[in-house]
DSSP file (Angstrom, degrees, kcal/mol; ACC not computed):
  #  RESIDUE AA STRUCTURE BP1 BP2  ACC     N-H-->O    O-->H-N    N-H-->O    O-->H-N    TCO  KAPPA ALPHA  PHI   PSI    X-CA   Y-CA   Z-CA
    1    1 A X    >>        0   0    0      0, 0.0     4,-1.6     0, 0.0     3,-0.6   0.000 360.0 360.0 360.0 -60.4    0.0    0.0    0.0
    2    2 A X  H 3>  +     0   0    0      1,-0.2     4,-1.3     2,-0.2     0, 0.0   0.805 360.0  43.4  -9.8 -66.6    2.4    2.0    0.9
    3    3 A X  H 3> S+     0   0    0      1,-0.2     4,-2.1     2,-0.2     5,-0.3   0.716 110.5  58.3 -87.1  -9.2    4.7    2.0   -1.9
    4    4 A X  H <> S+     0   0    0     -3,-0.6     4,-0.6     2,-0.2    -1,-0.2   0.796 107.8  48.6 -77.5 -16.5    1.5    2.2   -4.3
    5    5 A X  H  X S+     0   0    0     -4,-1.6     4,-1.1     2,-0.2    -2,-0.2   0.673 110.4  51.7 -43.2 -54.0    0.9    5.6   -2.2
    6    6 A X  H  X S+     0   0    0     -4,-1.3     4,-1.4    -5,-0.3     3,-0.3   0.942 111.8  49.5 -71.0 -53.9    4.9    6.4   -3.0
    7    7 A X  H  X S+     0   0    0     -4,-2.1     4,-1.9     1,-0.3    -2,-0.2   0.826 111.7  45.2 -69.9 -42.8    4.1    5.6   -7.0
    8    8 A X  H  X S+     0   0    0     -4,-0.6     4,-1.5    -5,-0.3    -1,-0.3   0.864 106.9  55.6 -86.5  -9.4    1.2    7.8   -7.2
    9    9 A X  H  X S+     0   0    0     -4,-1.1     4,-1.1    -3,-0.3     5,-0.3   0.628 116.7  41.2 -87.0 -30.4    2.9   10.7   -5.3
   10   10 A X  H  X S+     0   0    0     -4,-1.4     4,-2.5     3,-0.1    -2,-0.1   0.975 113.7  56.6 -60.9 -56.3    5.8   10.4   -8.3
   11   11 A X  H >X S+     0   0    0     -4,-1.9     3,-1.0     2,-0.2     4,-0.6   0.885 112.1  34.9 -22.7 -97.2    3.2    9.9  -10.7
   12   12 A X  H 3X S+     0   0    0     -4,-1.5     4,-1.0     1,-0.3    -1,-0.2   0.525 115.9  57.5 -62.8 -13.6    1.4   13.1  -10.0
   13   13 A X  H 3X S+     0   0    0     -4,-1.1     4,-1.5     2,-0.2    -1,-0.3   0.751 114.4  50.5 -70.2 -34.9    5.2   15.2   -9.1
   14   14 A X  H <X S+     0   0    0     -4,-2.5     4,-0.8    -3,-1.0    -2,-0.2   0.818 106.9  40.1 -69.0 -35.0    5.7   14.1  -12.4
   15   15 A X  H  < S+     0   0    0     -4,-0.6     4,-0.3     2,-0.2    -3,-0.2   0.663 116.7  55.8 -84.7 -27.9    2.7   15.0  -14.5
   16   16 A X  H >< S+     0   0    0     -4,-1.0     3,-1.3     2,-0.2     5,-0.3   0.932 108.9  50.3 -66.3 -46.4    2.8   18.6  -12.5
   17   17 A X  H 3X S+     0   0    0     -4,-1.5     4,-0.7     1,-0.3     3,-0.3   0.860 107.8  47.9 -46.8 -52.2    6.1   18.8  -13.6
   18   18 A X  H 3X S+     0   0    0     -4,-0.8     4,-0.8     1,-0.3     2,-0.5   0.388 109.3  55.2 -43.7 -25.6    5.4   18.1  -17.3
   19   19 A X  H <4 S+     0   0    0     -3,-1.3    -1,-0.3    -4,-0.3    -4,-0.0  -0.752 109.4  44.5-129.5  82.2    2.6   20.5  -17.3
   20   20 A X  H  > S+     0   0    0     -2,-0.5     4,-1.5    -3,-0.3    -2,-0.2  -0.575 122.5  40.2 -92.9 -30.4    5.1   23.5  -16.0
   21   21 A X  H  X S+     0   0    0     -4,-0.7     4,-4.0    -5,-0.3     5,-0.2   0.921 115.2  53.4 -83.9 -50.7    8.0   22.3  -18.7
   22   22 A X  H >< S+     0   0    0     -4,-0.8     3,-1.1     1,-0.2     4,-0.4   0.906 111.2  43.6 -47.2 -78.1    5.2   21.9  -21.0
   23   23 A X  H 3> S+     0   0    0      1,-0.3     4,-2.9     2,-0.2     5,-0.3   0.730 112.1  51.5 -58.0 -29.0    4.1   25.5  -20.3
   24   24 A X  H 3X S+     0   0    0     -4,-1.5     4,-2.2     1,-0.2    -1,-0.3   0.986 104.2  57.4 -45.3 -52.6    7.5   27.1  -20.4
   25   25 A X  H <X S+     0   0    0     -4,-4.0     4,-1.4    -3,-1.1    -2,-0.2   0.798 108.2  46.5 -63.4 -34.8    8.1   25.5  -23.5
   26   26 A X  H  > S+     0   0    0     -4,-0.4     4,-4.7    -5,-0.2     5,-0.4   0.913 109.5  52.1 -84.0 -45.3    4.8   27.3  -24.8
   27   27 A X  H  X S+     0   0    0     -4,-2.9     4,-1.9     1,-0.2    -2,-0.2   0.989 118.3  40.1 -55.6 -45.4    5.8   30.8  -23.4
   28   28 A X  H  X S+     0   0    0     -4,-2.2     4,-2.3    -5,-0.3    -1,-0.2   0.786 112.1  53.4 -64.2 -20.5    9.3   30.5  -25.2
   29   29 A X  H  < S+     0   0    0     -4,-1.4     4,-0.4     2,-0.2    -1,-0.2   0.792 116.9  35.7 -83.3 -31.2    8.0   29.1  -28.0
   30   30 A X  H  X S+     0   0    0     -4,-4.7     4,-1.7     1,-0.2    -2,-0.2   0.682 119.6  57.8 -87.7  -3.6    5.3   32.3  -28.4
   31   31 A X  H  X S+     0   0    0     -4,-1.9     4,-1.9    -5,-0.4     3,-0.4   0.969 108.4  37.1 -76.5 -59.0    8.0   34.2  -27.1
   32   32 A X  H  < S+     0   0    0     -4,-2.3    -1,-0.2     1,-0.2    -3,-0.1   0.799 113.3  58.7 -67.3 -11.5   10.4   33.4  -29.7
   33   33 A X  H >> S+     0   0    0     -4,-0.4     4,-2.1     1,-0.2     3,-0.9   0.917 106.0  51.0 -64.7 -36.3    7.8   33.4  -32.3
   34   34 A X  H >X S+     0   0    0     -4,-1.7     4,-1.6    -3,-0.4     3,-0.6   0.988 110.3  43.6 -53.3 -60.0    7.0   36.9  -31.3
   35   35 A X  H 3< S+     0   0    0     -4,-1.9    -1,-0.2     2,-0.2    -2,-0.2   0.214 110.0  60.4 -75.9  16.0   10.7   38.5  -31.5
   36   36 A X  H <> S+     0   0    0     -3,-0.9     4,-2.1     3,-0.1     3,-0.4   0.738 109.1  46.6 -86.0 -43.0   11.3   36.3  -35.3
   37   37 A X  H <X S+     0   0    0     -4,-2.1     4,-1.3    -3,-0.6    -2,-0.2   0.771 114.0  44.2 -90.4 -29.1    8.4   38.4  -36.4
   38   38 A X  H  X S+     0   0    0     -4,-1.6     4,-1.1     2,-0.2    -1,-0.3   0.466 113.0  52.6 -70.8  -6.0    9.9   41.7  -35.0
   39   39 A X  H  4 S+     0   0    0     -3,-0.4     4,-0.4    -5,-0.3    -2,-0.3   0.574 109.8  46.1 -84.5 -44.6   13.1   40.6  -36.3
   40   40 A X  H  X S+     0   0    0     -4,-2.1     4,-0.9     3,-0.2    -2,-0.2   0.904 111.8  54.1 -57.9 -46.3   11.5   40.2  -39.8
   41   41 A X  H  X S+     0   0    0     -4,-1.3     4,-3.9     1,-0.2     5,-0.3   0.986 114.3  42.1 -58.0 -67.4    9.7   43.6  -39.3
   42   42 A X  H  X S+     0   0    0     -4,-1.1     4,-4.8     2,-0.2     5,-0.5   0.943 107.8  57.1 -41.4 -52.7   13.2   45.2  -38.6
   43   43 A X  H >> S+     0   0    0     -4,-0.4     3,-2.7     1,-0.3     4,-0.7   0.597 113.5  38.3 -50.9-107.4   14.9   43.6  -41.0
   44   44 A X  H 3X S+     0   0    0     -4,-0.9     4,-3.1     1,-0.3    -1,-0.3   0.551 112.1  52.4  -3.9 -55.9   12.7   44.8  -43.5
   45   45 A X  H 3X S+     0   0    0     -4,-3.9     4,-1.7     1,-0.2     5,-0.3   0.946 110.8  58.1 -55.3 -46.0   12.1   48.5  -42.0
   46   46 A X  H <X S+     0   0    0     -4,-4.8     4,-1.6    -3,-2.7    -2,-0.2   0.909 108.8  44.4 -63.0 -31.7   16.4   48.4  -42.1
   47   47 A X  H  X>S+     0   0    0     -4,-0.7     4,-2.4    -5,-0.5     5,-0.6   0.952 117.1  47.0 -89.5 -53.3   16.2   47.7  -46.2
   48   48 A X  H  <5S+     0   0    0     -4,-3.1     4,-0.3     1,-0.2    -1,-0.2   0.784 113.5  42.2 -31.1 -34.7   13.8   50.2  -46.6
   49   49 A X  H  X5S+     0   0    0     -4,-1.7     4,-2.3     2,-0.2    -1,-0.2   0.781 116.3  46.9-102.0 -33.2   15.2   52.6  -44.9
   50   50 A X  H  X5S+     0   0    0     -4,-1.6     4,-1.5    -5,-0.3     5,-0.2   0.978 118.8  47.6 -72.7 -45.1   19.2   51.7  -46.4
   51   51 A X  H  X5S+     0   0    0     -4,-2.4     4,-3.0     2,-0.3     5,-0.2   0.893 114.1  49.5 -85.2 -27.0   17.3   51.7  -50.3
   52   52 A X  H  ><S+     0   0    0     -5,-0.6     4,-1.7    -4,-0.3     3,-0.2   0.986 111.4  44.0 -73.0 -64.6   15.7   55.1  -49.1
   53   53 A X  H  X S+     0   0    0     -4,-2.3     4,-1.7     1,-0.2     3,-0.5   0.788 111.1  60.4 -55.5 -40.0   19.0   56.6  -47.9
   54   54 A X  H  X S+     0   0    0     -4,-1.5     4,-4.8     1,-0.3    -1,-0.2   0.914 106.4  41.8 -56.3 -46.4   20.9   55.3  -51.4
   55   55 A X  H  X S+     0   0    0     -4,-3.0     4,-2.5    -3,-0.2    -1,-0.3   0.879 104.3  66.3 -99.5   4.9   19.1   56.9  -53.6
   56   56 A X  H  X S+     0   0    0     -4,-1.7     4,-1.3    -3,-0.5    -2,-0.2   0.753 108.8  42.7  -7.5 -57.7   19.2   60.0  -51.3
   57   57 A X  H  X S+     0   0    0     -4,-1.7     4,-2.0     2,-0.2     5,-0.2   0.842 111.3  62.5 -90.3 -30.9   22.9   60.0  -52.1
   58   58 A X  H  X S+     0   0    0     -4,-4.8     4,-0.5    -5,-0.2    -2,-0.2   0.919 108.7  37.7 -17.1 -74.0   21.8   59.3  -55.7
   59   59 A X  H  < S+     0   0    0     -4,-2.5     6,-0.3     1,-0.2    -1,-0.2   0.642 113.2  51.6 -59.0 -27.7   20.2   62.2  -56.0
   60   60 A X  H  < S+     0   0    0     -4,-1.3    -1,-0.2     1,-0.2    -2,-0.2   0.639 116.0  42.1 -89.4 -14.0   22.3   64.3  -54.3
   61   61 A X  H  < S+     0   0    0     -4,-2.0    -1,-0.2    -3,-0.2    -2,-0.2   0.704  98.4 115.6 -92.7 -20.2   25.7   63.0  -56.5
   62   62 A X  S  X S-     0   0    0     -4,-0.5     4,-0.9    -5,-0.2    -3,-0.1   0.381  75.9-119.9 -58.1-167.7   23.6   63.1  -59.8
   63   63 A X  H  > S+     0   0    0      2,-0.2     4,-2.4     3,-0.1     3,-0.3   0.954 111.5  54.7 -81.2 -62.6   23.8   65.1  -62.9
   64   64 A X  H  > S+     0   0    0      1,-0.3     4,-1.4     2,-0.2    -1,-0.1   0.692 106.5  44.6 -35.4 -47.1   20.7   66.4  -62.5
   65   65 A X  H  4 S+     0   0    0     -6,-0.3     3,-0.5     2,-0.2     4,-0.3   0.955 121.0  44.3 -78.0 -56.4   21.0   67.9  -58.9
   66   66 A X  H  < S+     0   0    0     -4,-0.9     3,-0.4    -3,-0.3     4,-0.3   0.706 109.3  64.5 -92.9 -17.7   24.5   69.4  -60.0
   67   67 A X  H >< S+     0   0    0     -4,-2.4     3,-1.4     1,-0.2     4,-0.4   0.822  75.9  74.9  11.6 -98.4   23.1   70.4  -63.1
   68   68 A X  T 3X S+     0   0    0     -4,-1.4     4,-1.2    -3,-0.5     5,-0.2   0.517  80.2  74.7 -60.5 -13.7   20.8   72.7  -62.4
   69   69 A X  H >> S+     0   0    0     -3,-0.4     4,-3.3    -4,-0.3     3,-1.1   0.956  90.0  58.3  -6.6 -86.5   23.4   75.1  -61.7
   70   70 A X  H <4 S+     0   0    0     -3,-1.4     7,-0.2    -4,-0.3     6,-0.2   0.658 112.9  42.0  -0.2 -67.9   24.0   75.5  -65.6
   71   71 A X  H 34 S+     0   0    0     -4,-0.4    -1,-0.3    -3,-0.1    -2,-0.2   0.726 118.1  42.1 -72.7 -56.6   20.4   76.5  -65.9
   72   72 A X  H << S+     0   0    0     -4,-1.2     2,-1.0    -3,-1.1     3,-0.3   0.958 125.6  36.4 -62.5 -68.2   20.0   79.2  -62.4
   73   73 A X     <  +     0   0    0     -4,-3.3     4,-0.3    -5,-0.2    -1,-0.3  -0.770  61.6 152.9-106.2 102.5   23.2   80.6  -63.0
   74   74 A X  S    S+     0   0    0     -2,-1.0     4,-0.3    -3,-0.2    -1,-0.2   0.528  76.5  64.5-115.2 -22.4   23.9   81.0  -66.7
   75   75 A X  S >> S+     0   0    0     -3,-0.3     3,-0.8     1,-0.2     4,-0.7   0.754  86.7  71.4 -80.7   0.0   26.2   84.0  -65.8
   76   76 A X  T 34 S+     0   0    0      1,-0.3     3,-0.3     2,-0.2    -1,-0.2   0.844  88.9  62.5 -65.9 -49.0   28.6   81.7  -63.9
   77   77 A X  T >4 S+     0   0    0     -4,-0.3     3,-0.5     1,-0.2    -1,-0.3   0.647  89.8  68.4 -64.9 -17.6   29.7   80.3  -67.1
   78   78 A X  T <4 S+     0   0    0     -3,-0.8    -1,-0.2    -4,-0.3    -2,-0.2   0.791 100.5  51.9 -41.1 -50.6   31.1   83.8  -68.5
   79   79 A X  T >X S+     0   0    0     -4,-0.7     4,-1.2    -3,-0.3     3,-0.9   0.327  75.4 136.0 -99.2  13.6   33.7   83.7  -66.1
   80   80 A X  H <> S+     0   0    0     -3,-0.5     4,-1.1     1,-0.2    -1,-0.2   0.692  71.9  31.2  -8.7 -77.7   35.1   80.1  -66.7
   81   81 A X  H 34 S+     0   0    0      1,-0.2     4,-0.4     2,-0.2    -1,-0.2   0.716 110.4  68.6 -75.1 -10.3   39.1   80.0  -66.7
   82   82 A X  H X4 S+     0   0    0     -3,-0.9     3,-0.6     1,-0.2    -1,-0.2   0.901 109.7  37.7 -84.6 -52.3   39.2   83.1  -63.9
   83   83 A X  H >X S+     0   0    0     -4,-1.2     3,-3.0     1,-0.2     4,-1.3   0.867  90.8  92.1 -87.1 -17.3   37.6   80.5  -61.2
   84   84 A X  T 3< S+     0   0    0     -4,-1.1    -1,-0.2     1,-0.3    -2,-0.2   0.733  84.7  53.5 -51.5 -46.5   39.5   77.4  -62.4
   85   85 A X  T <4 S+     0   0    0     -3,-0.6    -1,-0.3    -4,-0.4    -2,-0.1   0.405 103.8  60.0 -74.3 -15.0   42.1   78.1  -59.9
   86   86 A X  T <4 S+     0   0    0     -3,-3.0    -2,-0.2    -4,-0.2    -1,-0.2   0.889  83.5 104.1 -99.5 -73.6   39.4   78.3  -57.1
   87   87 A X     <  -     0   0    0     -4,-1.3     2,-0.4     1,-0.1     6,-0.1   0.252  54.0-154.6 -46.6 144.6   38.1   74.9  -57.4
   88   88 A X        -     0   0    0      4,-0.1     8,-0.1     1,-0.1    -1,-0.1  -0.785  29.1-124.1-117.3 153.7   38.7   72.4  -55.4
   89   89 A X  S    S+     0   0    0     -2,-0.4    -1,-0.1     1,-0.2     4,-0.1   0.786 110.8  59.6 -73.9 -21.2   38.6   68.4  -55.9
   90   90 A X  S    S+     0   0    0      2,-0.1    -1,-0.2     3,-0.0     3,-0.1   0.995  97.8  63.4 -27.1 -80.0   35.9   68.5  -52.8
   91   91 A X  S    S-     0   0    0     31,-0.1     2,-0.1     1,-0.1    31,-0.1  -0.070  92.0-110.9 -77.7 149.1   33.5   70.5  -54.3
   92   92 A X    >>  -     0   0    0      1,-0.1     4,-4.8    -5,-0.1     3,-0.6  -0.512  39.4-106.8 -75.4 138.7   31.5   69.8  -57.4
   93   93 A X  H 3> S+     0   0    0      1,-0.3     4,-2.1     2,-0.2     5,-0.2   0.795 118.0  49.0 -77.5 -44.4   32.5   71.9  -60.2
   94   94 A X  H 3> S+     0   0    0      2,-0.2     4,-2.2     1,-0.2    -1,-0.3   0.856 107.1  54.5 -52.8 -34.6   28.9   74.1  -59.7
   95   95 A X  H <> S+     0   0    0     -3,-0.6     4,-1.6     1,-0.2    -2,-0.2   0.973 113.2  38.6 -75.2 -42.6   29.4   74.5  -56.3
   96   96 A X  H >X S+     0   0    0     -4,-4.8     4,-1.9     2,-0.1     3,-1.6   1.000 113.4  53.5 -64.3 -30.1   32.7   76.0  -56.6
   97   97 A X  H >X S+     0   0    0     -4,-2.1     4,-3.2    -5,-0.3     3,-1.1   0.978 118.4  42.0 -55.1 -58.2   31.9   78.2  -59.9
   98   98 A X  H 3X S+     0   0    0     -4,-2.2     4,-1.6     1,-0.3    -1,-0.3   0.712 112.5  49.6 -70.8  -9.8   29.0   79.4  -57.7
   99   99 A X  H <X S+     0   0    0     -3,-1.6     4,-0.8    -4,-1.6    -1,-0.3   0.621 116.5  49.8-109.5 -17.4   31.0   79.8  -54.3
  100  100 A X  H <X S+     0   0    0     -4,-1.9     4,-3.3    -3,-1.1     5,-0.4   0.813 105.0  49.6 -32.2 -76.6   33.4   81.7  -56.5
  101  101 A X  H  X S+     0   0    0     -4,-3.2     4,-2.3    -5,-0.4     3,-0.5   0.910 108.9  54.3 -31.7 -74.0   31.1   83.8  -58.0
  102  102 A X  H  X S+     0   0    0     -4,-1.6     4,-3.6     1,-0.3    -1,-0.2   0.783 111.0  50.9 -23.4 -61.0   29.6   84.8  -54.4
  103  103 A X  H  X S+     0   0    0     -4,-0.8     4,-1.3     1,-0.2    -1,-0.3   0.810 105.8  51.4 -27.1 -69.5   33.2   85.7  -53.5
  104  104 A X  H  X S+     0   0    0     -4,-3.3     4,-2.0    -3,-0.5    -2,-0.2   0.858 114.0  44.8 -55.6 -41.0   33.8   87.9  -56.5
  105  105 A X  H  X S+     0   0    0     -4,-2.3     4,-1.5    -5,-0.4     6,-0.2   0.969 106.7  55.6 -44.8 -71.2   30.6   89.9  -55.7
  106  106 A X  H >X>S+     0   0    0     -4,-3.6     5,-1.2     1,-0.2     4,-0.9   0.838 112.8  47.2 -29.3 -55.2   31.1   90.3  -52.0
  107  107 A X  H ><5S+     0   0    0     -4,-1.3     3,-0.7     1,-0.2    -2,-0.2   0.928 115.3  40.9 -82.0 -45.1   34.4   91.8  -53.1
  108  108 A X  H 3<5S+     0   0    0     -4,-2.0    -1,-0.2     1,-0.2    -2,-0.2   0.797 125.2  43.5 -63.9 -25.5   32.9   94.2  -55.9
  109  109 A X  H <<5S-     0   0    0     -4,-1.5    -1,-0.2    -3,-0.5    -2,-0.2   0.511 103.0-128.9-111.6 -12.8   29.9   94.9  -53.3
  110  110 A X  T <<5 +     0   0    0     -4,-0.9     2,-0.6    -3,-0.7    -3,-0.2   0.552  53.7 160.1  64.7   1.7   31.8   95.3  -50.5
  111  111 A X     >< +     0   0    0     -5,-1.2     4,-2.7    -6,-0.2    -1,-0.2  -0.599  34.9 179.3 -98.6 123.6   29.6   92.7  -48.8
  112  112 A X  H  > S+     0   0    0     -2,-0.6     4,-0.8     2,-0.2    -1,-0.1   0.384  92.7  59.8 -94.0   0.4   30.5   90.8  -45.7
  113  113 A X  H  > S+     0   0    0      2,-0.1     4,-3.6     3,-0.1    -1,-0.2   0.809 107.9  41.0 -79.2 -65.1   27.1   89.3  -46.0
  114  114 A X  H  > S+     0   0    0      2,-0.2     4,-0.6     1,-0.2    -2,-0.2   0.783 109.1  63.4 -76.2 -35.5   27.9   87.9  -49.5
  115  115 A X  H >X S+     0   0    0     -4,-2.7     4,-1.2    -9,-0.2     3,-1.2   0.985 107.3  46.6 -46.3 -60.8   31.8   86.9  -48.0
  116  116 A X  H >X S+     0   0    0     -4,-0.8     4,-1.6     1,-0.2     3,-0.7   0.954 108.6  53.1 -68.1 -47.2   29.9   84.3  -45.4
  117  117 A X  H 3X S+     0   0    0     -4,-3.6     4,-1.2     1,-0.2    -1,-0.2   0.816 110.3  46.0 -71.4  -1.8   27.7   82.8  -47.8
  118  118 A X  H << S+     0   0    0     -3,-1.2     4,-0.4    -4,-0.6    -1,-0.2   0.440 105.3  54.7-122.2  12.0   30.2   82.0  -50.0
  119  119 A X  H << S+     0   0    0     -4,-1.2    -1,-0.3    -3,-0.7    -2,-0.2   0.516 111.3  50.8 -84.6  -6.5   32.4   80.6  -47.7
  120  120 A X  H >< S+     0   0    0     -4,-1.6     3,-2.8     2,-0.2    -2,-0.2   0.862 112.5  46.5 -76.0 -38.0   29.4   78.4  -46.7
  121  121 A X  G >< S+     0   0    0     -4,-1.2     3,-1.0    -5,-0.4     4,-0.2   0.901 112.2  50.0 -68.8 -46.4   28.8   77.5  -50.0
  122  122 A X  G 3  S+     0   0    0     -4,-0.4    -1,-0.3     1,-0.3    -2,-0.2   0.340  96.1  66.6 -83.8 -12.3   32.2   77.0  -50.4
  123  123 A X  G <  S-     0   0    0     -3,-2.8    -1,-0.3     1,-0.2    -2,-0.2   0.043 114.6-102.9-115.2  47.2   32.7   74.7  -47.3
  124  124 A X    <   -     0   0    0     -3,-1.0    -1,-0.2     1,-0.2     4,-0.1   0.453  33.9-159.8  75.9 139.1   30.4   71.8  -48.9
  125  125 A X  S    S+     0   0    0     -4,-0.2     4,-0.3     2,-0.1    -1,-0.2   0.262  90.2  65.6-131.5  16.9   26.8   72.2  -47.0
  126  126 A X  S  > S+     0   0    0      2,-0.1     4,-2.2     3,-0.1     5,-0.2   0.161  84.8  78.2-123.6  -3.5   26.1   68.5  -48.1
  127  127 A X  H  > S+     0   0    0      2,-0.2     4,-3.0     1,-0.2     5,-0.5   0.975  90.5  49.6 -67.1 -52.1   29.0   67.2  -45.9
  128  128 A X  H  > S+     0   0    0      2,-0.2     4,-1.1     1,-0.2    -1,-0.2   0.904 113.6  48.1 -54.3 -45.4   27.3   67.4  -43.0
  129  129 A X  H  > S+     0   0    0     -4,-0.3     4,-3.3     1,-0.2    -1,-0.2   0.933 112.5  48.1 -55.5 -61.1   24.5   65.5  -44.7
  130  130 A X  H  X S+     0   0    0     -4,-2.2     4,-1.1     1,-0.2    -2,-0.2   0.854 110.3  46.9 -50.1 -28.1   26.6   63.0  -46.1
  131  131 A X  H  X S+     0   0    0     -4,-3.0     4,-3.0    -5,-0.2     3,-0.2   0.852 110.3  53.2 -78.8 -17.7   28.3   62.3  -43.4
  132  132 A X  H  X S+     0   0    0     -4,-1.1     4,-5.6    -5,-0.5     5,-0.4   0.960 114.0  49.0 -42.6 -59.2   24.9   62.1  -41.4
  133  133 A X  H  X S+     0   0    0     -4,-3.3     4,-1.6     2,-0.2    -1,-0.2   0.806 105.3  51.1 -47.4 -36.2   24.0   59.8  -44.1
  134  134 A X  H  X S+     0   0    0     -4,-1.1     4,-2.6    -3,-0.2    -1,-0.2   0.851 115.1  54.9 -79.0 -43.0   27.4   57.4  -44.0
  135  135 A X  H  X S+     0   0    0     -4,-3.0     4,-2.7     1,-0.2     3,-0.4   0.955 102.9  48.9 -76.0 -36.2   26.4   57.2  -40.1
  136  136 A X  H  X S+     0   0    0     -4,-5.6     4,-1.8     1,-0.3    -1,-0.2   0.878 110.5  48.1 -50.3 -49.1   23.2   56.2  -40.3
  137  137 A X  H  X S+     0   0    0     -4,-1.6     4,-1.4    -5,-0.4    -1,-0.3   0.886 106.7  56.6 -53.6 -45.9   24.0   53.5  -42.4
  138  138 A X  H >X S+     0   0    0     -4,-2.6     3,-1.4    -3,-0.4     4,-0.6   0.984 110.3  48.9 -34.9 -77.1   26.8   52.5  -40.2
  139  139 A X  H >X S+     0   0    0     -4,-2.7     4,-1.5     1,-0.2     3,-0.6   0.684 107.9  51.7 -33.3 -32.5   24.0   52.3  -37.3
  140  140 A X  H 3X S+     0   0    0     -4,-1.8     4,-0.5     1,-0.3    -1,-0.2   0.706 110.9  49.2 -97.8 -23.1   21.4   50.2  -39.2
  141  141 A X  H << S+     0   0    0     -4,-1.4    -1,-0.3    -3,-1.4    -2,-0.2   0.407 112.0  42.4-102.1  22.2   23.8   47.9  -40.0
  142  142 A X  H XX S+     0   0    0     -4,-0.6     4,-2.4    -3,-0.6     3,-1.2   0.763 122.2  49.1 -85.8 -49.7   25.6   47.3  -36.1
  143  143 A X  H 3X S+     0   0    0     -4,-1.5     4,-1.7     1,-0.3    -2,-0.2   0.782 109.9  45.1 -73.0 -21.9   21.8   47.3  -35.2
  144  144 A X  H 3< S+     0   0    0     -4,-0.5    -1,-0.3     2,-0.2    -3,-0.1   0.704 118.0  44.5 -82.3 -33.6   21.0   44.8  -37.9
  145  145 A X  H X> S+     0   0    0     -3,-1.2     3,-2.5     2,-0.1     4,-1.1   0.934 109.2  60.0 -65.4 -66.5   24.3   42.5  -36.8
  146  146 A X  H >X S+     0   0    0     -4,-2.4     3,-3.2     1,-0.3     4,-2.4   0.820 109.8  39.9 -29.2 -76.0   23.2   43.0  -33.1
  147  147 A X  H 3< S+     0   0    0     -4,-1.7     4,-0.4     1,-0.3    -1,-0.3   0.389 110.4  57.8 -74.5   4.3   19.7   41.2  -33.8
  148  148 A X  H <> S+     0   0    0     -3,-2.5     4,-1.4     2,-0.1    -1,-0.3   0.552  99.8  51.5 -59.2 -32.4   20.8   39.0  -35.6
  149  149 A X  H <X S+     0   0    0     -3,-3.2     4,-1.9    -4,-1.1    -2,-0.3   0.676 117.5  44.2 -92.9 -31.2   23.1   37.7  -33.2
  150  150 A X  H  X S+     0   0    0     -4,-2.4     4,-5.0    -5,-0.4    -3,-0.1   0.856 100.9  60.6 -81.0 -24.4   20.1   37.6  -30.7
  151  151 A X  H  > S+     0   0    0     -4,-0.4     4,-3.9    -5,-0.2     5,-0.3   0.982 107.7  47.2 -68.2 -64.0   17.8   36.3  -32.7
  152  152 A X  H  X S+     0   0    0     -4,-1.4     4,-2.3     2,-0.2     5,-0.2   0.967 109.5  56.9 -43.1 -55.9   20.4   33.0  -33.1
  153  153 A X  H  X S+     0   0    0     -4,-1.9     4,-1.2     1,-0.2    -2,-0.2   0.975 109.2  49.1 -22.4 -71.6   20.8   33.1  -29.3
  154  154 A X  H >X S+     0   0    0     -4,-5.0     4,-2.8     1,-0.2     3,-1.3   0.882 110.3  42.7 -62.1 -36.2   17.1   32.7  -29.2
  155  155 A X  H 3X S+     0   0    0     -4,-3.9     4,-3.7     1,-0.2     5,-0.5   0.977 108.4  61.2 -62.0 -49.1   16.5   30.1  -31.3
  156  156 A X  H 3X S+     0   0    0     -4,-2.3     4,-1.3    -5,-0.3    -1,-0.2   0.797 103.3  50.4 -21.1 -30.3   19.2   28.6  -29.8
  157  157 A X  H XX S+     0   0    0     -3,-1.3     4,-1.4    -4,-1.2     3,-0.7   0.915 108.8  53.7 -84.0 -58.6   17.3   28.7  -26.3
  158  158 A X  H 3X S+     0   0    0     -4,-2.8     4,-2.1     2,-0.2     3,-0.4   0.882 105.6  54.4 -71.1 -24.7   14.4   27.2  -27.8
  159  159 A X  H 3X S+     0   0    0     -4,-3.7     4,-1.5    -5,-0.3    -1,-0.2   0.856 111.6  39.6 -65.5 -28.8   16.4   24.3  -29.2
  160  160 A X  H << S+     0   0    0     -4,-1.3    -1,-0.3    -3,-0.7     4,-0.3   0.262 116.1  53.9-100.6   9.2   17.9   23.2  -26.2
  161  161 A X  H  < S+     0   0    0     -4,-1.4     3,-0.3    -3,-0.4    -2,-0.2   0.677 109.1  50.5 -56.9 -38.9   14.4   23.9  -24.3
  162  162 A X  H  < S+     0   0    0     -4,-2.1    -2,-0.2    -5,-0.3    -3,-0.1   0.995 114.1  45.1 -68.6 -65.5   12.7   21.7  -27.0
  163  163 A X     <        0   0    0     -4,-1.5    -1,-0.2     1,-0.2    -2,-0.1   0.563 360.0 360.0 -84.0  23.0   15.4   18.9  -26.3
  164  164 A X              0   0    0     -3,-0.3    -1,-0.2    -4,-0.3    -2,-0.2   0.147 360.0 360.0 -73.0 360.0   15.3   19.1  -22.7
């Protein structure tokens, strides 16, 4: 009697047990299921967001963009060989002609107004943005290693939960 007393107190320590492992298994299992699908999410929002910033720098390196210069400032183009000496291998052949130009004016005008803007013009105003750009990218893809590396962790967790 006893020991059939002993067997059904294992029994039911056993089955209690099983239905606590059981239910772990199910919280990790909706758990991991959850953070695959926020992991998917990311991932995705992270390629959206890297194709969005590329052709950002597309636009901003095209012909078009650097263009339009040509078009605005048609008197820029009188003065050709006079600015050649002013450009710099930074700056985009509009931006100097036009950060020139500024220069020569301010000096004809006497204008310290027309000095600052073309030293602004003249110290790239899309650097700051590119480099904005270079970091961001940088970020999305540590943040993109990062969850990745957790994401293995987790399955990992669930694998040796499974065979356990």
């Amino acid at each position: 009697q006893q020991a059939k007393a002993d067997k059904e107190g294992e029994k039911a320590q056993a089955e209690s047990d099983r239905a606590e492992d059981q239910k772990y298994l199910d919280e990790t299992s909706s758990m991991c299921t959850q953070k695959t699908d926020d992991f998917n999410a990311r991932q995705k929002l992270r390629g959206e967001e890297i194709e969005a910033i590329s052709q950002a720098i597309d636009i901003m390196s095209s012909d078009a963009v650097s263009g339009a210069g040509d078009e605005h400032l048609p008197a820029l183009a009188q003065q050709g060989t006079a600015l050649a000496q002013l450009r710099s291998t930074a700056m985009g052949d509009i931006q100097s002609r036009v950060a020139a130009f500024l220069a020569e004016r301010a000096k004809v005008l006497n204008s310290r107004v027309l000095q600052q803007i073309s030293m602004h013009v003249a110290a790239d105003p899309f650097g700051k943005v590119k480099k904005m750009i270079k970091d961001l990218i940088s970020t999305l893809m540590q943040e993109a290693t990062q969850e990745t590396e957790h994401k293995g962790w987790c399955d990992t967790e669930l694998t040796t939960n499974k065979q356990t």
